[in-house]
GUNUDO-160358 format. One record per residue (C-alpha): x, y, z. Coordinates in steps of 0.1 Angstrom, whole numbers, plus 5000, padded with zeros to 4 digits. Example, Ala and Ser with C-alpha at 12.3 -4.5 7.8 and 13.67 -1.06 7.14 Angstrom:
REM residues 2
512349555078
513749895071
//
This chain:
REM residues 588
311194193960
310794483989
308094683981
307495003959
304495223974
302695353942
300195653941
296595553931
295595583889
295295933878
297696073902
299796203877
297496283854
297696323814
301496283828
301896663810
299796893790
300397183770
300197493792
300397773762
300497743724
303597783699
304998113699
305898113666
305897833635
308897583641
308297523675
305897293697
303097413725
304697463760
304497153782
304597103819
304096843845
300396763851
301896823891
302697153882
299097323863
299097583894
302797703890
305897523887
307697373921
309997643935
310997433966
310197123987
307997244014
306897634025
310097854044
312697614024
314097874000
318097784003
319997444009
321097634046
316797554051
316797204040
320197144067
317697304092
314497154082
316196854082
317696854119
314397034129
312596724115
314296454120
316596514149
319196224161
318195994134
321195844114
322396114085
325896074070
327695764076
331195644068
333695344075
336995404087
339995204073
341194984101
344094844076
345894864043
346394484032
348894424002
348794133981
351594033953
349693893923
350993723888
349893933860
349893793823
351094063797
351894093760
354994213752
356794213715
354093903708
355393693737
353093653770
354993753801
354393703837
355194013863
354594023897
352194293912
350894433942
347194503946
345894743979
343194593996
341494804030
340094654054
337194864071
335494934099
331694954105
329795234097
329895524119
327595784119
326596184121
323096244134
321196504114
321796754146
325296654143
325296794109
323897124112
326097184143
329097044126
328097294096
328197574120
331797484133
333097474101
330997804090
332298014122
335997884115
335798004081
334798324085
337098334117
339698304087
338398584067
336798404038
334198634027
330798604007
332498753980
334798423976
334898093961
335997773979
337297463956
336297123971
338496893954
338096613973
336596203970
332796203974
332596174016
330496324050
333396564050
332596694011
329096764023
329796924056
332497154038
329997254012
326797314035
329097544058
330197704023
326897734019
325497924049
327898174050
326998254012
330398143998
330198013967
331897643964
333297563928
333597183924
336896973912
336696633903
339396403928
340496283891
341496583879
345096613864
347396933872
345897143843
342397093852
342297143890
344397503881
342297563856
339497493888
341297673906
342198033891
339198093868
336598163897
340098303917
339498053946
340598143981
340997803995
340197483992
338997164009
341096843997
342196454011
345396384025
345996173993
345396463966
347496693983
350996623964
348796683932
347897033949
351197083958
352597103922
349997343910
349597543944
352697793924
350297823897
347297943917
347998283937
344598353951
344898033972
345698124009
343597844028
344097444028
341597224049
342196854045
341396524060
343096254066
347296174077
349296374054
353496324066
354396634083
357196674056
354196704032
352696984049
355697194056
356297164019
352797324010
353397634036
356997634021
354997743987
354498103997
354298264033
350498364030
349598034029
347697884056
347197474063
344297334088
342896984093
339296974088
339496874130
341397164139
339597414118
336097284134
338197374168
338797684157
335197784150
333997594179
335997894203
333998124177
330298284187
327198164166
325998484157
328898594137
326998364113
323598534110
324698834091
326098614061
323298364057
322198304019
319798414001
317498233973
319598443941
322898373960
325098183940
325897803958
328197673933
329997663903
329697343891
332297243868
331397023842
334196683828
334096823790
335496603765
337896873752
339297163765
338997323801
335897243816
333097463816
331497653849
327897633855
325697903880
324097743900
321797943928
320297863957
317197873947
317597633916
318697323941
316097373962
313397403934
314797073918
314696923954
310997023951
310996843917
311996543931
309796543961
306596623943
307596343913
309396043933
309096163970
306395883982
308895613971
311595803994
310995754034
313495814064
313295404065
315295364034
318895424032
321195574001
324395413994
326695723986
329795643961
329495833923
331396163927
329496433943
331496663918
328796603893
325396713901
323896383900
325096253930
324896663949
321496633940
320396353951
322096333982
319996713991
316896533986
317796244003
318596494037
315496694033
313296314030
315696204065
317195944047
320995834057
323895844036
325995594035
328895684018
331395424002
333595383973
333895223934
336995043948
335394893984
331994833968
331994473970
333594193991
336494103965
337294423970
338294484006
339794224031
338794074068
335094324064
332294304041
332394524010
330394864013
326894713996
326894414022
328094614051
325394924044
322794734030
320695024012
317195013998
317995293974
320995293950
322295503917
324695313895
326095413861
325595203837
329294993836
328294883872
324494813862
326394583833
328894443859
325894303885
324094163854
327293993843
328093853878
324493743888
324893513849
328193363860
327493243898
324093123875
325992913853
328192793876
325792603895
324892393864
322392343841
319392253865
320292583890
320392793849
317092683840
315192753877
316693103875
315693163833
311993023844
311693263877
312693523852
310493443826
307493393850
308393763866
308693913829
305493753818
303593903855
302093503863
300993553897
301393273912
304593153898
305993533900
305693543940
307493223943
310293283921
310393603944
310793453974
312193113964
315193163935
315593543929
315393623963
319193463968
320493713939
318894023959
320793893992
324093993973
323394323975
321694334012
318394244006
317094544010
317294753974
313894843963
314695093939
317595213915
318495503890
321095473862
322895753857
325795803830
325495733789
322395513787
321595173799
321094923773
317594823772
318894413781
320494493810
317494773828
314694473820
316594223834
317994363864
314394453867
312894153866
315793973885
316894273909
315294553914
313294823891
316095033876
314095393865
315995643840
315395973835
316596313819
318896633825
322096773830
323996993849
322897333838
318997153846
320497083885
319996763868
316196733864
314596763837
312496433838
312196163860
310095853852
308195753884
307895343887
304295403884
305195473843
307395213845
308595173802
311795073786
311795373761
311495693778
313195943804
309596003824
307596343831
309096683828
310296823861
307496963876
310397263883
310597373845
308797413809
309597243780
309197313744
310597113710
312097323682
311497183649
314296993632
313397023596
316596913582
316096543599
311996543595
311696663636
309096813631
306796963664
303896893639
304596523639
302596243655
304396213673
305696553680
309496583673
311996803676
314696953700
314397003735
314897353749
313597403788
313497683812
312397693846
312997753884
315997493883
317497613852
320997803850
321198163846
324798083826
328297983824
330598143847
332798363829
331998303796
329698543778
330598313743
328598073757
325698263778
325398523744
325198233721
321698183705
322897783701
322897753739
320298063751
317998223734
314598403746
315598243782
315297913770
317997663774
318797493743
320397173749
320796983710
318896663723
316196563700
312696443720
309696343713
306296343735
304795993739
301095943747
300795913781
302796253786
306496123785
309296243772
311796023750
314996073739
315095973699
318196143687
321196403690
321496703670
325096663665
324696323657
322596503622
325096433592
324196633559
325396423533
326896493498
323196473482
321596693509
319896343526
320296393564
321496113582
322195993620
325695913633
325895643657
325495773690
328895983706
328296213735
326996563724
328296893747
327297223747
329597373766
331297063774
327996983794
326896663794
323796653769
321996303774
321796143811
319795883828
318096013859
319196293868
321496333839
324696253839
327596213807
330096043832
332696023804
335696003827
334795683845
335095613883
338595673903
//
């Protein structure tokens, strides 16, 4: 298994301590990161105050190294399969045709490429008249072009407001009107969705895509109203190249400016804004770097796919540029080999050392590494159980060779390269992180959500446990309310009780909706109440026990817990691996 560089005993401490008592009875002492007893992390290195400074630092630092890469399709491939259905009782057979792509290698944008590429599309924007005063959807499939779009958003201070590329008509208008968006960046494919909404949303007067939309296609979205105006992502990058840089330098951002509005996939109902400023990315950047940043090195290489519409994957991705890592972005449906034609599938072709997966594609690899197993027989089944059960039970000798003789072969299938892995979505299943560990690659969870810029705790390999989401953020402060209802208690031993946090990477509010932002449920005192129940272990961890909405009162006043469903406020996303993430509405 490639190597994990770990930090020497003690480096992180008690893991967190208790930097002021309880304010008042009910509640626990205030904890923070043992990295953070001289102030919390405000940002990932000195003069880095906006994400404008990590796309500089970055191309400052490391120059014409590799940064975003992609794969072009060379060829759409159909295939006609036979397709068994039920129907009345009675199995039929129908014919169907499945889309296969067959891709090119990956290409790539240096880090220089990026920033200048960022200040094309910057100078043609403003050459448009988008202000700093706007908002610009991106409502588009996670890609370089999402990223350069939002960094040249970014450094004009104009505020981006995200839109899942799975959206339906009423969401992406709902996306579209509440934060009064001027334009928007989209893919050729999603733009007959935009077209039947575009009626529905006034404000919009610009329309950058990529791709090869039919020219009938466009003519139908400037046919929608005269003030509409249509550019390729190519020709609006012309268009600011003619442009002078210093138009730029009067709109560059601030830390308090606004970067996005970040909407959230809530269960019911329209989804939900969050605020999210400058200087809370770059302070859970910071977070990242001082918890997990000597495991991340320009050597490695992030493989790119989970939408970049959540703040998982944004995240992420912005710490990944400031370390000089490349991205290598891909997709759910040209992950593996099966799944394109005449290329290898994006894992093989990119090869990455770093990866996040939610947990149905954790489950998938698990279920895919048993089958080839027991395939090859009974006498290939038990080589692969004993290499396991050597590497679970840490014999030495017998570990390193089923390392490099039988487990080797199942880390080939994903490169050979992958060192280290985050689940993000609704929570592994404790099976499936240990064995992928032990057969794989270390698979670390964690804690937060979007309204945290999805760090609230990350669990560095060094702490390596089955049962808890890590350290606190080194970013932010975190206190439990007593639960006394359910016997949460602050006063336990352990100490129980909801989680409430605030902190340099912590949300100001919903946009638009004082309900929420007023509401002593979600904010109160400036602390950000999110109805997860934790409790601190010993060495400093955090673990998540229990929901507060799972808490059932019953008939004779016993409290009881519901099995698990996903708790919202806000339709936020409540209990996340990693960096957070309810990913309720699956992958596109």
């Amino acid at each position: 298994m490639p190597k994990i560089t770990t930090m020497k005993p003690g480096h992180f401490g008690e893991g967190s301590f208790e930097f002021a008592k309880p304010a008042a009875p009910g509640e626990g002492g205030v904890r923070r990161s043992s990295l953070s007893k001289d102030g919390l992390v405000e940002r990932p290195a000195d003069g880095v105050d906006t994400v404008y400074d990590i796309i500089c630092y970055a191309a400052r630092t490391h120059g014409s190294k590799n940064c975003l890469g992609w794969r072009d399709v060379v060829n759409t491939i159909e295939e006609e399969k036979e397709v068994t259905k039920l129907v009345d009782g009675k199995e039929v057979v129908e014919k169907k045709t499945w889309k296969f792509f067959e891709l090119s290698d990956y290409k790539y944008h240096t880090f220089i490429e990026v920033k200048e590429i960022v200040s094309e599309v910057a100078r043609g924007l403003v050459h448009l008249g988008v202000t700093d005063k706007d908002v610009f959807n991106v409502y588009a499939q996670t890609s370089a072009n999402w990223q350069l779009m939002s960094h040249a958003c970014g450094s004009i201070s104009t505020t981006i407001a995200t839109a899942y590329d799975t959206l339906g008509e009423e969401g992406l208008t709902h996306s579209l009107n509440e934060p009064e968006c001027v334009g928007l960046f989209t893919n050729a494919q999603l733009l007959p969705t935009l077209l039947r909404v575009l009626a529905k949303t006034p404000t919009v007067k610009y329309i950058v895509f990529d791709g090869q939309p039919t020219e009938s296609l466009i003519n139908n979205l400037k046919g929608v109203r005269e003030s509409l105006e249509v550019y390729s992502l190519d020709d609006l990058r012309k268009l600011g190249r003619e442009k002078p840089v210093d138009i730029l330098e009067s709109r560059r951002p601030k830390p308090e400016t606004v970067a996005c509005i970040m909407y959230t996939s809530g269960s019911t109902g329209n989804p939900k804004g969050v605020v999210v400023t400058q200087s809370n990315l770059v302070a859970a950047v910071g977070a990242i770097k001082a918890l997990v940043g000597h495991h991340l090195s320009p050597d490695d290489s992030f493989l790119a796919y989970l939408p970049l519409a959540h703040i998982l994957e944004y995240i992420v991705e912005l710490a990944m540029l400031f370390v000089g890592m490349p991205s290598g972005y891909g997709s759910v449906k040209t992950l593996t080999d099966a799944s394109v034609r005449n290329c290898k599938g994006d894992i093989l072709a990119f090869r990455p050392s770093i990866m996040i997966g939610v947990p149905a594609v954790w489950e998938t690899i698990r279920k895919g590494i048993l089958a080839k197993v027991h395939a090859g027989g009974a006498i290939k089944k038990a080589v692969f159980n004993g290499a396991v059960a050597a590497k679970r039970r840490n014999l030495p000798v017998l570990a390193a060779l089923a390392d490099s003789v039988v487990l080797s072969g199942v880390r080939a299938a994903t490169g050979g390269r992958l060192r280290l892995a985050l689940s993000g979505g609704a929570a592994i299943s404790r099976e499936t992180q240990e064995f992928l560990t032990t057969a794989l690659v270390i698979v670390v969870q964690g804690y937060g959500m979007t309204e945290t810029c999805g760090v609230a705790a990350i669990l560095p390999p060094e702490l390596m446990r089955y049962d808890s989401v890590g350290l606190p953020a080194p970013s932010i402060e975190i206190k439990l309310l007593d639960v006394a209802d359910a016997g949460y208690f602050s006063t336990n031993e352990p100490p129980q009780g909801e989680i409430v946090l605030r902190g340099n990477s912590i949300t100001k509010g919903y946009y638009k909706r004082p309900d929420l932002n007023e509401d002593p449920n979600v904010f109160k005192d400036g602390w950000l109440r999110t109805g997860d129940i934790g409790q601190w272990n010993p060495d400093g961890t955090l673990s998540i026990i229990d929901r507060l909405k799972n808490l059932v009162k019953l008939s004779g006043g016993e409290v009881q817990s519901t099995p698990s469903y996903p708790i919202t406020v806000g339709g936020s996303p409540r209990l996340w691996d990693f960096t957070g993430y309810g990913f309720r509405r699956g992958l596109p």
